[in-house]
C-alpha positions in Angstrom: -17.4 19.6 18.5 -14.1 19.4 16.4 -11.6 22.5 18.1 -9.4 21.0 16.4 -10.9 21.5 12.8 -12.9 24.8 13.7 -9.2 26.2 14.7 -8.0 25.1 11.5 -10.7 26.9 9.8 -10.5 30.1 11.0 -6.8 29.9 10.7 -6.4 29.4 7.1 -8.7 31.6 6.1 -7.1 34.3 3.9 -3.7 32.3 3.8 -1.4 31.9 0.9 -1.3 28.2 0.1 0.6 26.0 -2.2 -0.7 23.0 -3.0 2.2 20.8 -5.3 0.2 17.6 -7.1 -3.4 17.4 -8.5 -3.7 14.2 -8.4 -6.1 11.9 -7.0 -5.6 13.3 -3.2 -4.9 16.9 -3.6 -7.9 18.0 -6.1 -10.3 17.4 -3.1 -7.9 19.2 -0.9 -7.8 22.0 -3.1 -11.4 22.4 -3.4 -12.1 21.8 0.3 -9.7 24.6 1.0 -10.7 26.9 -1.6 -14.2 26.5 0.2 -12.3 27.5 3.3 -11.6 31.2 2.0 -7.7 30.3 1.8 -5.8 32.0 -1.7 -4.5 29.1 -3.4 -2.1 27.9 -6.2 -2.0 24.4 -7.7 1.0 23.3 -9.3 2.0 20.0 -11.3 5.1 19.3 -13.0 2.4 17.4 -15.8 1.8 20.1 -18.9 -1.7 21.3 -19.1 -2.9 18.8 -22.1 -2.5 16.6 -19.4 -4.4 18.1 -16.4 -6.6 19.7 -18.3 -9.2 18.3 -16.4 -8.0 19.1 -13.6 -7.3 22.4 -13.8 -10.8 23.4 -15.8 -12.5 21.5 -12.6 -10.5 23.9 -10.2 -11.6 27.1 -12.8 -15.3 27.8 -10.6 -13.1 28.8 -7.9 -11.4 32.8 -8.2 -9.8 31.9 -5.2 -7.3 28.9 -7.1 -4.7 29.6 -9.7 -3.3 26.6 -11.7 0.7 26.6 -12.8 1.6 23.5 -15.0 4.9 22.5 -16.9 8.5 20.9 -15.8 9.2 24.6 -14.8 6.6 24.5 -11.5 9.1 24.3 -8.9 11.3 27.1 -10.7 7.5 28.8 -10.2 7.2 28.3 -6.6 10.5 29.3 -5.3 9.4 33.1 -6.6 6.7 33.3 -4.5 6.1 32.5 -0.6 3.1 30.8 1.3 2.2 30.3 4.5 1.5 26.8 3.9 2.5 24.0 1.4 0.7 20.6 0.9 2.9 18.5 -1.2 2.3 15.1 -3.1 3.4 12.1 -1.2 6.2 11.3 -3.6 7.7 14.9 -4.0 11.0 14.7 -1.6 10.6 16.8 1.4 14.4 18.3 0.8 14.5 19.3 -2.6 15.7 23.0 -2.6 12.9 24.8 -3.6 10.9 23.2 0.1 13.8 23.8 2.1 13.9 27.5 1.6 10.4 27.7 1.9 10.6 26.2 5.6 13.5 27.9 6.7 11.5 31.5 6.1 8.5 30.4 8.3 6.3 28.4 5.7 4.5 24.8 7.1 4.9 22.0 5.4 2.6 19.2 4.9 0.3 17.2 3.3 -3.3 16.4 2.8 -3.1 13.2 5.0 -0.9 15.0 7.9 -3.4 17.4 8.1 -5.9 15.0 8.3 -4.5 13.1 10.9 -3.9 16.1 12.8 -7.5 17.0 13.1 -9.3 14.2 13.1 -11.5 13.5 16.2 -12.2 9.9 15.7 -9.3 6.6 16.2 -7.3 6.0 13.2 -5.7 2.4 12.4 -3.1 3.3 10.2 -1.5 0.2 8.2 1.7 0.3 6.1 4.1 -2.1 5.3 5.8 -3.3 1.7 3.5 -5.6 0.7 -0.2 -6.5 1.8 -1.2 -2.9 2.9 -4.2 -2.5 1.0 -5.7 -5.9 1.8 -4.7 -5.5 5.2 -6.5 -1.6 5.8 -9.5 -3.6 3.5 -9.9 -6.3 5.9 -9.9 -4.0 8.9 -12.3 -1.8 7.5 -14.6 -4.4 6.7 -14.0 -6.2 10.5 -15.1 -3.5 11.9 -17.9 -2.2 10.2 -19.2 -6.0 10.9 -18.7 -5.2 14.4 -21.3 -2.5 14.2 -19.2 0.7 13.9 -19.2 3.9 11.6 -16.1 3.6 9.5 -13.8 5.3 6.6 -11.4 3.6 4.5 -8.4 6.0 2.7 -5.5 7.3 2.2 -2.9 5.7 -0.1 -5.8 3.1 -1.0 -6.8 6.2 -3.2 -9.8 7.6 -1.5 -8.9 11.1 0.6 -10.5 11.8 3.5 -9.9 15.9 4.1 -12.7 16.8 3.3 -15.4 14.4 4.7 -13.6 15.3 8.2 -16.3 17.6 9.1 -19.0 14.3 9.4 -16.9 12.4 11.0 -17.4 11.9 14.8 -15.2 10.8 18.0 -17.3 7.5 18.0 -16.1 7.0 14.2 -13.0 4.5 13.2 -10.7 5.7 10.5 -8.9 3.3 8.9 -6.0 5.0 6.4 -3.1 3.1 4.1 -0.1 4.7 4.7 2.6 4.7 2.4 6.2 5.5 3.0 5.9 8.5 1.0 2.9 10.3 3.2 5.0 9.1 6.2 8.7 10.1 5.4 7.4 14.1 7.0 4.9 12.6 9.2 4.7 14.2 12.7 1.5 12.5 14.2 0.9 8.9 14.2 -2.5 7.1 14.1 -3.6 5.2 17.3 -3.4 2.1 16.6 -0.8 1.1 13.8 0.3 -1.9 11.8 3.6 -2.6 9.6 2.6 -5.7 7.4 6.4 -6.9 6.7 9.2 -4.7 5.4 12.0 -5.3 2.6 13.3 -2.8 0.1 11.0 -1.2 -1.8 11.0 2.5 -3.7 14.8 2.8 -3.3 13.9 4.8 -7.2 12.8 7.4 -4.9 14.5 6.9 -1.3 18.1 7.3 -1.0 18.5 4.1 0.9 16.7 0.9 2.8 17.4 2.4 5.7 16.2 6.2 5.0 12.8 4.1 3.3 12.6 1.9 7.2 12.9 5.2 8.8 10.0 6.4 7.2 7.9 3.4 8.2 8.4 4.5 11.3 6.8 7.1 12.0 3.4 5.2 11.8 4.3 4.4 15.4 6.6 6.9 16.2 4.6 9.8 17.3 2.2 7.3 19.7 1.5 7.9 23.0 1.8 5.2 26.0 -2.3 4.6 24.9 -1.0 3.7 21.9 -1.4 0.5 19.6 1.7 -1.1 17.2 0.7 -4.4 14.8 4.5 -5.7 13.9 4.7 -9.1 12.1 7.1 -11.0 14.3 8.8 -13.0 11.5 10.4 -10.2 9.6 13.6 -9.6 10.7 13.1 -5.6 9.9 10.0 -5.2 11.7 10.8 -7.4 14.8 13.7 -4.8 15.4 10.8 -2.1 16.3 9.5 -3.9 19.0 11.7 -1.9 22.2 11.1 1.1 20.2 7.0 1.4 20.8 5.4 3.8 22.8 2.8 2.3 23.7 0.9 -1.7 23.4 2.7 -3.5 21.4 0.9 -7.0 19.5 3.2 -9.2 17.3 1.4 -11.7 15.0 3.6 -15.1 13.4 2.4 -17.7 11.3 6.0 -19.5 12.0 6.1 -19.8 16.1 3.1 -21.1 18.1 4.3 -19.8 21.3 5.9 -16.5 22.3 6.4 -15.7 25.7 6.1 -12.3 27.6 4.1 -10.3 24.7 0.4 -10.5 23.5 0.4 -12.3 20.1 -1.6 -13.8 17.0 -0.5 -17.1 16.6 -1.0 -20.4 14.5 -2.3 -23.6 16.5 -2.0 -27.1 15.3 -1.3 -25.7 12.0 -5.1 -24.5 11.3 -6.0 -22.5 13.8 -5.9 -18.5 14.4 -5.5 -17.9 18.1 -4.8 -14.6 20.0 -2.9 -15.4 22.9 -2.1 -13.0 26.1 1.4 -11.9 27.2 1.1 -14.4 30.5 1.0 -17.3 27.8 -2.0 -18.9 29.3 -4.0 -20.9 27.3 -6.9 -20.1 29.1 -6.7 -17.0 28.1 -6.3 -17.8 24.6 -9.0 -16.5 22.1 -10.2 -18.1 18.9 -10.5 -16.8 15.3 -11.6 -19.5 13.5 -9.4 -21.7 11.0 -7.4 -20.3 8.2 -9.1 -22.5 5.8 -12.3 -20.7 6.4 -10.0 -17.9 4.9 -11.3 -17.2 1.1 -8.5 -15.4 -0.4 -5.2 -18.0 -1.0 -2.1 -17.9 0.2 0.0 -17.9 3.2 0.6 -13.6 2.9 -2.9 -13.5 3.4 -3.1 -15.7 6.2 -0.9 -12.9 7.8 -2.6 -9.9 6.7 -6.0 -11.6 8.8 -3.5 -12.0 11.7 -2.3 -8.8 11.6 -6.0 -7.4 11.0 -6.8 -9.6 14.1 -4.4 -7.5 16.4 -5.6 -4.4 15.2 -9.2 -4.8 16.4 -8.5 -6.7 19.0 -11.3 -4.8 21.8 -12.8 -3.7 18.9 -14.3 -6.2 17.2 -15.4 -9.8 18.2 -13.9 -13.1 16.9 -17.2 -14.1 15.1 -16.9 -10.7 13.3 -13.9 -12.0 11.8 -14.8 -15.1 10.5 -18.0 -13.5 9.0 -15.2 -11.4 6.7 -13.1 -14.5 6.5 -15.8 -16.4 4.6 -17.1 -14.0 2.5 -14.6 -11.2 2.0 -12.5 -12.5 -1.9 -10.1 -9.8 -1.9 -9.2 -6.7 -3.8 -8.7 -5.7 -7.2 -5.4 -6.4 -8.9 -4.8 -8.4 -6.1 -4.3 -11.7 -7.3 -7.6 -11.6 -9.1 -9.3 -14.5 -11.1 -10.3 -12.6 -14.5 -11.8 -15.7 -16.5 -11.3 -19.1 -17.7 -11.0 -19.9 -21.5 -11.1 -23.5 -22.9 -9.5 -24.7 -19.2 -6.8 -22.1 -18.7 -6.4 -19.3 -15.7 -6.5 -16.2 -16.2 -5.4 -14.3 -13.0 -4.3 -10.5 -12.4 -1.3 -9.9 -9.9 -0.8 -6.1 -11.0 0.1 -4.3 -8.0 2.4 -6.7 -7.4 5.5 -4.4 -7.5 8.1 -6.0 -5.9 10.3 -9.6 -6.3 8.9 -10.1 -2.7 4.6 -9.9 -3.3 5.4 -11.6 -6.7 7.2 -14.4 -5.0 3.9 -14.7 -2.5 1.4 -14.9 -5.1 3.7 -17.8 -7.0 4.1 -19.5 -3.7 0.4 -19.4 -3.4 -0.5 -21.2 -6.4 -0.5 -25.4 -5.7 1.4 -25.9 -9.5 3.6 -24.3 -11.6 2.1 -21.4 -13.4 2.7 -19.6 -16.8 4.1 -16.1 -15.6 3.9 -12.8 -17.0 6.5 -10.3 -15.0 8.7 -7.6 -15.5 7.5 -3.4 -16.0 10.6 -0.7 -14.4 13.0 -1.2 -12.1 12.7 1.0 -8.6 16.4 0.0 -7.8 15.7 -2.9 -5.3 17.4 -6.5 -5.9 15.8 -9.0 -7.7 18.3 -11.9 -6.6 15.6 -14.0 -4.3 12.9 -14.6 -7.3 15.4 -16.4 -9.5 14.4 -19.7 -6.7 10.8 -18.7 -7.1 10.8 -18.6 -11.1 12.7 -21.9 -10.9 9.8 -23.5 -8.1 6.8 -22.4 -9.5 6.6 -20.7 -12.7 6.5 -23.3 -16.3 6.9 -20.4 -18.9 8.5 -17.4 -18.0 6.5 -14.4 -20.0 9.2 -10.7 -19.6 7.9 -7.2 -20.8 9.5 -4.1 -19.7 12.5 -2.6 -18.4 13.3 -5.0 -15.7 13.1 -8.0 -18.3 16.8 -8.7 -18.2 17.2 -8.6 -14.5 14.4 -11.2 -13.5 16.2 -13.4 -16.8 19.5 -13.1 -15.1 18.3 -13.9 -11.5 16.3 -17.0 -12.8 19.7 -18.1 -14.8 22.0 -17.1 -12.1 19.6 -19.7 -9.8 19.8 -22.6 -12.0 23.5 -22.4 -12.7 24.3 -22.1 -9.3 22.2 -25.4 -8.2 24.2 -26.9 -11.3 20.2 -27.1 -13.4 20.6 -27.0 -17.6 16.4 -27.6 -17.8 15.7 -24.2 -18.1 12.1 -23.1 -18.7 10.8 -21.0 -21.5 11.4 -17.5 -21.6 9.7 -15.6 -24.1 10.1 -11.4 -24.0 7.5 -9.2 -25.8 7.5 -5.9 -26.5 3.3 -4.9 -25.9 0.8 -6.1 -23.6 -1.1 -8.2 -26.3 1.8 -9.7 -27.5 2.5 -10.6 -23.6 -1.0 -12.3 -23.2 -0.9 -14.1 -26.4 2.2 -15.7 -25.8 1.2 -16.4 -22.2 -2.2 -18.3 -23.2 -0.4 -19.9 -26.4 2.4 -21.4 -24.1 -0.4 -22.9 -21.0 -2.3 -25.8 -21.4 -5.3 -27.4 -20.0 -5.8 -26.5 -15.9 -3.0 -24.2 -16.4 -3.1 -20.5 -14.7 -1.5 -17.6 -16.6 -0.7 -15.1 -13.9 0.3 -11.4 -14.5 2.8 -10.4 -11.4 5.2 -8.1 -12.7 7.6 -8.0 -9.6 8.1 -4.3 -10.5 6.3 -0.7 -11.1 3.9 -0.1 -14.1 5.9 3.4 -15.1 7.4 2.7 -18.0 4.2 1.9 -19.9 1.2 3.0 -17.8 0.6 5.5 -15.1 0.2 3.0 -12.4 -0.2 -0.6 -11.8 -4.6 -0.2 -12.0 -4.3 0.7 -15.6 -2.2 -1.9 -16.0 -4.4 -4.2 -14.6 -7.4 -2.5 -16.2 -5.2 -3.1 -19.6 -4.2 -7.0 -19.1 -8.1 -7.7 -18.2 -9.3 -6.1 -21.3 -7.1 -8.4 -23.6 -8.1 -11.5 -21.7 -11.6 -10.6 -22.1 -11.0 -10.2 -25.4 -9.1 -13.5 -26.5 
């Protein structure tokens, strides 16, 4: 039995709750709720020819009311509620919430919640880059390994309201972005950061307030508790005297580190997890990184780090098993087709100069690249290198067009190079393609990795993707 939830449920019966978003997370939330007997408004800053869906979905219930329009916060500083759920990406101190907390109302979110009440272990995983085929591989590691498992969170699947199946056997495993974690005050039990660099500083006020967040994936962890860090990135090293609990560090650049337990590379090929005592008898193998089907060295890491996770939970041929037959995620570096000998692969959620400069580096020759979409205020300076390296025809679209151009420039005049490379900018998507596939020749791949958000033409970076494979099918 769940105390926990069944608390919950005869708590918030009757109570006046907020919930700000309906989006993909919060429209299950709602309805879960409603189904709970709480007296509920929805809000969204989207007008209602937008979330018309939405709202005529949420009309079967006389318990929900629906307030739409730029105007919604204006709307929910007249009224007060025992409880408001907000949308990961909605600031916690905007006015309108701080007012509400400082006269008694509890702020959350749908994923707090959940985390709160659910009776099964959670592996949480967050980190700038590699978070989603990171929780994927976990997820699929362990259901090899026999158990009963959920995948959500920020992969886009909530998991509110399936919490009343789920058991203490279970294993959650959740995405976590630094948005669901900036008000976070529970922490899953066993929890990874990938890597960290700056990322969403549109939204955060600084690196620093954007790492802080991050932390509390580990922060609220008992002494039984589990932290994943990735020992090679300066900004998540630093977290190591800061656990709680166990701490595992994984490296694919040192093959020994004394005095902690640690996924390691041997003899260049081999993934080995090695005890704090450093004894290689005690050493346990998880097969080669060449048995590993999706390319390059990120992904090596995001196994290792998957690796330290389930380590007591899974068994080393359960890895491998995902190793040689799991060929990763969507928009993830995806082959989409070859046409008359050319490439065709789609890199959309890469967001960032960092996960575009690890999807070039994992490519053996130069590639036609398609980049650029809005800026989120982080510096593009390091992929000027990358461009120069491993890109042949440099394809720009978007806001950020001009600042990937200047950082390539910038490289090749400071390392005293006048054979620059092709730069074409486009204004549409088709244009962008037809350029790209125009400019590549035989065993040439055209990758699309904007190194930046899909915002200022789509409503995230799956359309995009969805758009970009569309056109190649289409050529």
């Amino acid at each position: 039995m769940n105390y926990k939830l069944d608390l919950f449920k005869k708590n918030i019966e009757g109570k006046r709750v907020a919930v700000l978003g309906m989006g993909i997370s919060n429209i299950p939330l709602i309805k879960y709720l409603a189904e709970l007997n709480a007296d509920i408004t929805a809000f969204d800053g989207k007008e209602y020819k937008e979330k018309k869906v939405e709202v005529d979905s949420l009309s079967i219930y006389k318990n929900v009311s629906c307030i739409v329009g730029h105007n919604y916060l204006e709307e929910l500083g007249k009224r007060e509620f025992d409880y408001i759920f907000k949308t990961p990406v909605i600031r916690n101190d905007i006015s309108e919430l701080q007012r509400a907390v400082e006269k008694g109302t509890v702020l959350t979110s749908e994923m707090e919640l959940f985390l709160e009440l659910c009776p099964a272990k959670v592996f949480g995983i967050t980190g700038s880059d590699g978070k989603t085929t990171t929780s994927t591989i976990v997820y699929l590691i362990l259901k090899e390994a026999g158990h009963n498992c959920y995948l959500g969170g920020n992969i886009g699947t909530p998991l509110l309201d399936k919490i009343d199946g789920i058991s203490p056997n279970d294993m959650i495993v959740v995405e976590l972005s630094s948005f669901q974690l900036q008000t976070m005050k529970v922490s899953p039990d066993i929890a990874i950061i990938t890597n960290l660099a700056p990322n969403h500083l549109d939204v955060h006020k600084s690196f620093e307030e954007y790492a802080d967040a991050k932390k509390n994936i580990y922060k609220y962890q008992n002494e039984d508790g589990r932290l994943v860090l990735n020992y090679d990135n300066s900004n998540t090293k630093r977290f190591i005297d800061e656990a709680n609990g166990e701490v595992i560090v994984f490296s694919r650049k040192e093959d020994n580190i004394d005095g902690i337990c640690c996924v390691l590379i041997k003899n260049d090929y081999e993934i080995v997890f090695d005890y704090a005592d450093g004894s290689s008898d005690n050493s346990i193998s998880f097969g080669s990184k060449k048995q590993i089907r999706i390319s390059g060295d990120h992904n090596v890491e995001n196994y290792m780090a998957a690796i330290a996770a389930v380590h007591g939970y899974a068994k080393p041929e359960n890895v491998t098993n995902v190793m040689k037959t799991f060929e990763g995620v969507e928009h993830r570096n995806e082959l989409v087709r070859m046409i008359n000998g050319v490439s065709f692969f789609n890199d959309s959620i890469a967001s960032s100069p960092d996960r575009t400069k690890a999807t070039l580096n994992s490519f053996s020759d130069k590639v036609v690249l398609i980049a650029g979409g809005k800026d989120k205020g982080i510096p593009y300076d390091s992929i000027g290198e990358t461009i120069f390296n491993k890109a042949k025809v440099l394809v720009l679209i978007g806001d950020t067009s001009m600042v990937i151009e200047k950082a390539y420039r910038d490289y090749i005049d400071k390392i005293g190079e006048t054979d620059a490379i092709s730069i074409i900018h486009c204004t549409t998507y088709e244009e962008a393609v037809t350029r790209a596939y125009k400019s590549a020749q035989y065993g040439d791949n055209v990758v699309l990795s904007p190194a930046s958000t899909s915002f200022d033409l789509f409503k995230n970076f799956e359309e995009r993707g969805h758009t970009f494979k569309e056109i190649v099918q289409s050529l």
